[in-house]
N, C-alpha and C positions, 0 to 999 in steps of 0.2 A: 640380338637374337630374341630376348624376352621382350621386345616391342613387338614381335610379330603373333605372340601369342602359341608359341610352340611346347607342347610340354616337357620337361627336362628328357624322357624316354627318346621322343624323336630328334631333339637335340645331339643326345649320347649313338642316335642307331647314325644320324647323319654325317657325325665327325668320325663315327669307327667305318664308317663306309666311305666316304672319300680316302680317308688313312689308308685304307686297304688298298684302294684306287691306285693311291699315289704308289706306293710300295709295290704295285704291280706294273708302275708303267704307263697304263691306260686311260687314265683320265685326264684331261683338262683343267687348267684351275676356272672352278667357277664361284659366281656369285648364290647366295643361300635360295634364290627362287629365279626359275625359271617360269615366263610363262607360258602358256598353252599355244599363244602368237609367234612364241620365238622359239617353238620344239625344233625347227629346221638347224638353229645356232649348233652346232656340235660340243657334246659333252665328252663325246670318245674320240681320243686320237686317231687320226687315218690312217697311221701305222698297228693300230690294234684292233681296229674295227669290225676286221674278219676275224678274230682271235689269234694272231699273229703273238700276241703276248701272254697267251695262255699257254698251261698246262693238265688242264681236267679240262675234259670235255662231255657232254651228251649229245648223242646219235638216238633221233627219233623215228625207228624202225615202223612201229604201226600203232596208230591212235582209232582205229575202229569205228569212229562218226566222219560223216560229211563235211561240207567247208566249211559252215556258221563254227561248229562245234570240234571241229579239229582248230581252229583259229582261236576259242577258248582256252584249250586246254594249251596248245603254244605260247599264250602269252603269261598262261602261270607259270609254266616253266624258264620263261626267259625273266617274269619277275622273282623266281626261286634262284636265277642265276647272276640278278641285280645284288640279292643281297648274299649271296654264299660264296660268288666271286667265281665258276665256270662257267666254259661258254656253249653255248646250244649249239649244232651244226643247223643247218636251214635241213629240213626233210623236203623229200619228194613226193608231187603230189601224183596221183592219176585218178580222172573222175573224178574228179574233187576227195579224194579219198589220202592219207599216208598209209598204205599197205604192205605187209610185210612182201608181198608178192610184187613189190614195183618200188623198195625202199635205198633201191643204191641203181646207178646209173647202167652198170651190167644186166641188171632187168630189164630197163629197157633197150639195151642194145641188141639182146640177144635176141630180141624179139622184131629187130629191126624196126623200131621207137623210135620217135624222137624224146630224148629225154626233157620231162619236165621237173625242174626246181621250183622252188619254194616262189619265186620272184617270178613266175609265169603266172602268180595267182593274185599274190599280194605286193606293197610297192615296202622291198625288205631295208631298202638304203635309209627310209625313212630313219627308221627305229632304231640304226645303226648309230645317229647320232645320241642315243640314247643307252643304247647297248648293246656291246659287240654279238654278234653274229657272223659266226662262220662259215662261209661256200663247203661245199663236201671237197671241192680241191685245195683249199686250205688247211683242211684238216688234214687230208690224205697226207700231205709234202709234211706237217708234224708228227704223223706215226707211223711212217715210213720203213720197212723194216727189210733189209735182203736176207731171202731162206736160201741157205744151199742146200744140203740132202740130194733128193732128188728132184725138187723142186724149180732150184736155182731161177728165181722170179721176185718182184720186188713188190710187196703187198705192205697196206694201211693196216694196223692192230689196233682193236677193238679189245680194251683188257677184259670186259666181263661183259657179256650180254646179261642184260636182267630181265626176270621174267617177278612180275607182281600177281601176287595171291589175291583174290577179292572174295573166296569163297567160303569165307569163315574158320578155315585153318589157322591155326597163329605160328608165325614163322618168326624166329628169334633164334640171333646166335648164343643166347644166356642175358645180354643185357640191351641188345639192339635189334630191330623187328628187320631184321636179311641175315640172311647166311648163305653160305655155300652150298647147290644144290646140281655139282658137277655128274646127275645120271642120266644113264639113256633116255629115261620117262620122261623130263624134264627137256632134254635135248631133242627129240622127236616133237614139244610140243612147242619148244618155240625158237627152235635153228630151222634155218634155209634150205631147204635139199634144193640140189641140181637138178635138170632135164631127166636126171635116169632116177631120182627119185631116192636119192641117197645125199646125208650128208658126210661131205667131204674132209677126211683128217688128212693133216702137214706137219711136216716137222716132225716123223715119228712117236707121232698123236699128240704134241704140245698144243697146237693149232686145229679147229676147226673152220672151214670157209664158209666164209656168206656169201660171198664171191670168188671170182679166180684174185682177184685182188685185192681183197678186204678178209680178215682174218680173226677170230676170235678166240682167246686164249680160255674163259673160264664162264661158267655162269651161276649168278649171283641171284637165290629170290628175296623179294621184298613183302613185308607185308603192306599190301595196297589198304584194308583200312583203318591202319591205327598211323600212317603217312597222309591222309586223308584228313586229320584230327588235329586240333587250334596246339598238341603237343611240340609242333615240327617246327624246328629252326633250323639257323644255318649249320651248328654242331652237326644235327645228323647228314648234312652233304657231307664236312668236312670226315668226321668217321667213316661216314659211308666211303667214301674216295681213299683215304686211307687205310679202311679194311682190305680194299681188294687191291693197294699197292705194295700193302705187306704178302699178299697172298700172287702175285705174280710172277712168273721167271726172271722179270726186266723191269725193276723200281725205278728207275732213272730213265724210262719213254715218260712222256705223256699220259696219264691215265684215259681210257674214254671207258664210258659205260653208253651203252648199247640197249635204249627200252623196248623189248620185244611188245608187249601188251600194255602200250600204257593207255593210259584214259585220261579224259580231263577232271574225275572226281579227285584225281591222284594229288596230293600238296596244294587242295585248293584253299583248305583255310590258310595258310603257308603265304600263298599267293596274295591272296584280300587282305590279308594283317601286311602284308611288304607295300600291297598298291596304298594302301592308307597310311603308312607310316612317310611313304615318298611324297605323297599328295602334293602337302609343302610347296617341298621343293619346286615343285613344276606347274603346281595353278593347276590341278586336274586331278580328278579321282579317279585316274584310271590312263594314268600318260602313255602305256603301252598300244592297248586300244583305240587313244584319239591318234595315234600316228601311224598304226599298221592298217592303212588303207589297199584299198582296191588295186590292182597291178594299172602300168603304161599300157599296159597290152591289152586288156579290159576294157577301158576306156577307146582306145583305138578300136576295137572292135564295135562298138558303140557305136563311135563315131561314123563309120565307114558306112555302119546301118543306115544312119538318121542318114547322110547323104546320099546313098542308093537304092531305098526304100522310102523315106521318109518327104524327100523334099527339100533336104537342107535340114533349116535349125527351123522347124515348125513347136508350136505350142502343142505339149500332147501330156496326157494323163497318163499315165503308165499304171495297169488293174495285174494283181496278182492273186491268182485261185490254183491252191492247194487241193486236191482231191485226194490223193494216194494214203496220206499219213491217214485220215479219217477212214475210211474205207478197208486199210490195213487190220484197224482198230474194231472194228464194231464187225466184219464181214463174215468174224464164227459165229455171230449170233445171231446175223439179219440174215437169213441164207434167199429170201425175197432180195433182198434190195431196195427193199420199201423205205425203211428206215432211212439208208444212204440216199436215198433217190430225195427224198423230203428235205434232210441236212444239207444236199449239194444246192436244190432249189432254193432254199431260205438264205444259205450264206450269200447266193448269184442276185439274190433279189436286195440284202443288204450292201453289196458292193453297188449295185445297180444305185441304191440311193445315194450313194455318198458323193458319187460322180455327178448326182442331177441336183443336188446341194453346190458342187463347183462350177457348177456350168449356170447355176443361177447367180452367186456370187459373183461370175463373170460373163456376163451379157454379154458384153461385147467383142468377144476370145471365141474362136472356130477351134475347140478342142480339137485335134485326132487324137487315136488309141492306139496302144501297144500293149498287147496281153504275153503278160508269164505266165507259163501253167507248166503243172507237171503230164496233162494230157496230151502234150507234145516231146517233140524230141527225146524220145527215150524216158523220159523225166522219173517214170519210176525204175528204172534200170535198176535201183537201191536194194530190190528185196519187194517190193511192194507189188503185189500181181492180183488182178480178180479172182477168185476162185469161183467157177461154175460161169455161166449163160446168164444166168441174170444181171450178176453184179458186171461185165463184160456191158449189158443193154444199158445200165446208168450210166456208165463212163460214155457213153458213145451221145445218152441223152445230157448228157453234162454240157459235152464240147458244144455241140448244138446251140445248148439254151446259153452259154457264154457266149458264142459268137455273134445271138439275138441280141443280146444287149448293150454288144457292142461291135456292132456291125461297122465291115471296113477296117478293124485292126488289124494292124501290123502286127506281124507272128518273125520269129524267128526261124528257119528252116537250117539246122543244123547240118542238111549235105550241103547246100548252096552258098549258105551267107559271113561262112565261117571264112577267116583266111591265116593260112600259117601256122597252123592247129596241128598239125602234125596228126595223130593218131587218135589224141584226146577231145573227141567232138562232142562227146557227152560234159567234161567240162568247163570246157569253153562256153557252151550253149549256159551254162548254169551263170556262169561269170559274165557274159554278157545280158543275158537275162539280168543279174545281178547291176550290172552298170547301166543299162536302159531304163531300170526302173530308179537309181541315183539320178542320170540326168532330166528325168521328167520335172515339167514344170511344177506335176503333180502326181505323189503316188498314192493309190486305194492297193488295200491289201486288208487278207485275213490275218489275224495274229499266228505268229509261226516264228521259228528262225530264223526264213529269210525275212521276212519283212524286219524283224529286229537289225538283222545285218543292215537291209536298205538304211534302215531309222540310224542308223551309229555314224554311217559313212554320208549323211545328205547333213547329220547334225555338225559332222566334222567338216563338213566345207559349207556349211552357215547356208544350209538350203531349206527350202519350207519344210516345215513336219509333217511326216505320213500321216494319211488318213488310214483307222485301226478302226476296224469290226470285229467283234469276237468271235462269232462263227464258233462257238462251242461246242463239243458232242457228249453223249453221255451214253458209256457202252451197255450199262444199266438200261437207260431207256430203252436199246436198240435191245435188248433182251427181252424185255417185257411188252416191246413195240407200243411204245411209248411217243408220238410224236408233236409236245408240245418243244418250241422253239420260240426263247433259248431255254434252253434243258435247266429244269430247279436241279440240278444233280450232275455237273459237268464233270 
């Protein structure tokens, strides 16, 4: 082991973490490094994979950002759950979103949905080889519980829904930053009401419903930033889990906690000291993220495009132009649209270059195009809206001047080209967008999100590297109407 250069710290976290491993069942015997080529080899048993061999669990109710950024915050938590030893249930996506309004499968039935899981986004088996991950019916069949009363119905318990503070409150039960916060105020801001806009007591009031078949007994606040903070180890799961099984009616279920409001700021230092301490082991600074890729379905989507749109398998650059975040950003202070109207022109005109840089490089290649954008497809559905006539006449002059410069591309049409989507056409459209612009022989983009997503998932299957413009804004200038580019003041 000291030939490899490991320091005795990561030595001691890797022998008390396989120990745990073994003791629980769930691991493999392996060799001290895996690498990056052989992530597919399996570390977790296939009898434990879904958490079959768990007891604590986390149910990820609503994480509040989009794909790139809900996909962050998942993977700290499932590196929080590498070293603390619970297992995450996979969340449900809609719109690329985990929302408390669409976060167990009775949302969307009720709505006559189809439901989407975690694995209609991202490919979940992967990571499975790495660490267990629970289906939401695996978990259900472990917390199982039949209510008589006047219930008589057979519902999943969820011991503490938690709701995290991020508001500068400090929340402490005397020596640990959560406590008990079992009141109305608390229960109005982050339990489920039903259709009539009420939430539902069981069990003559022991139980609260998130659904007719999911159940939740207590809830639990955390302080979100002092869990945020290089302080957090695996003790505070194992307290944390232990506080709310001393505080239960039923110690001997399965514990789950239940994050109403979590965020990815939540255990992120927690997260980067576990992905560094594992490195080692698996040839990678970040073994979670090089393996939770793109979904089957993505890609199939993709595919289906470049066949009935495309031609087959043509050579094509794939251009990504973001409009909405900038626009969102600067549009109290540009109320012309001057400012926005200049920054859409200058990034259009620096994509513009980067493409006629590859098309010079390659002579002898008949590029075609496929444009992302968020000026299609619903794309700002997010929150992001013009406000007034003007800023409404740049978006319109945007599409325009994109489509000049790259006239003849392929667009995505979200009624038409989708298949199988069920309801969620606004996410698919982002996921395929997302996988069109992977399989390009070549992709241009503005620095953003997504373009990081494209750059993670083209670097994990050893595809050229994105071409990156900065495309900066400066909400400053757009106040002072200001429009040199790029902004000394971004």
């Amino acid at each position: 082991m000291g030939g490899r250069g490991r320091s005795d710290a990561t030595q001691s976290f890797a022998v008390g973490w396989l120990t745990l491993a073994v003791l629980l069942g769930c691991i493999t015997a392996v060799g001290e490094s895996l690498p990056v080529e052989q992530a597919a080899a399996p570390m977790v048993r296939a009898e434990c994979s879904h958490g079959q061999c768990a007891n604590e669990f986390i149910v990820l109710l609503d994480m509040w950002e989009r794909l790139v950024n809900f996909r962050s915050g998942l993977i700290h938590m499932m590196y929080a759950s590498m070293d603390a030893g619970f297992v995450v249930v996979a969340p449900f996506v809609h719109q690329t979103k985990v929302s408390r309004m669409f976060s167990l499968p009775h949302h969307f039935l009720e709505r006559r949905m189809k439901v989407t899981p975690l694995d209609t986004y991202f490919d979940v088996d992967t990571v499975r080889h790495i660490v267990p991950v629970a289906d939401f019916e695996d978990w259900a069949g472990r917390t199982k519980k039949f209510l008589r009363g006047n219930e008589w119905r057979v519902v999943s318990v969820v011991s503490a829904l938690v709701k995290f503070g991020y508001s500068g409150i400090t929340i402490s039960n005397g020596t640990e930053p959560y406590a008990w916060c079992d009141d109305a105020d608390v229960e109005n801001d982050v339990g489920i009401r039903n259709r009539r806009g009420q939430i539902e007591h069981l069990d003559a009031g022991k139980y609260r419903a998130l659904t007719k078949h999911v159940v939740y007994e207590r809830i639990v606040c955390v302080d979100g930033r002092t869990v945020s903070g290089e302080s957090i180890t695996k003790e505070h799961f194992r307290k944390l889990f232990q506080f709310v099984r001393d505080g239960v009616s039923d110690p001997d279920m399965p514990i789950t906690l239940a994050f109403g409001n979590y965020r990815k700021e939540a255990y992120v230092e927690y997260a980067y000291r576990t992905a560094k301490t594992l490195a080692p082991k698996f040839n990678s600074k970040n073994i979670l993220s090089d393996s939770l890729g793109l979904s089957k379905l993505a890609y199939t989507q993709a595919d289906r495009f470049i066949e009935s749109k495309m031609g087959g398998s043509p050579a094509y650059i794939a251009v990504h132009f973001r409009a909405g975040k900038t626009m969102d950003r600067v549009q109290t202070s540009d109320f012309s649209g001057e400012y926005f109207k200049q920054w859409g022109e200058w990034c259009l005109r620096q994509l513009h270059e980067e493409v006629q840089k590859i098309q010079r490089e390659h002579p002898d290649t008949n590029f075609s195009f496929y444009v992302a954008t968020d000026l299609l497809n619903d794309g700002m559905r997010g929150g992001e809206a013009p406000r007034g006539l003007a800023i409404a006449a740049v978006l319109k002059a945007l599409h325009e001047n994109l489509f000049s410069y790259f006239p003849g591309a392929a667009t995505l049409d979200s009624n038409t080209d989708l298949h199988d989507v069920g309801a969620d056409t606004m996410g698919m459209a982002s996921l395929t967008d997302l996988s069109m612009s992977v399989k390009a022989t070549h992709f241009v983009s503005q620095l953003d999100s997504f373009s990081k997503m494209v750059g993670w998932e083209r670097q994990r299957l050893n595809l050229s590297p994105s071409h990156i413009r900065g495309c900066a804004h400066s909400i400053q200038d757009a106040r002072e109407r200001r429009y040199d580019f790029p902004p000394a003041r971004a």
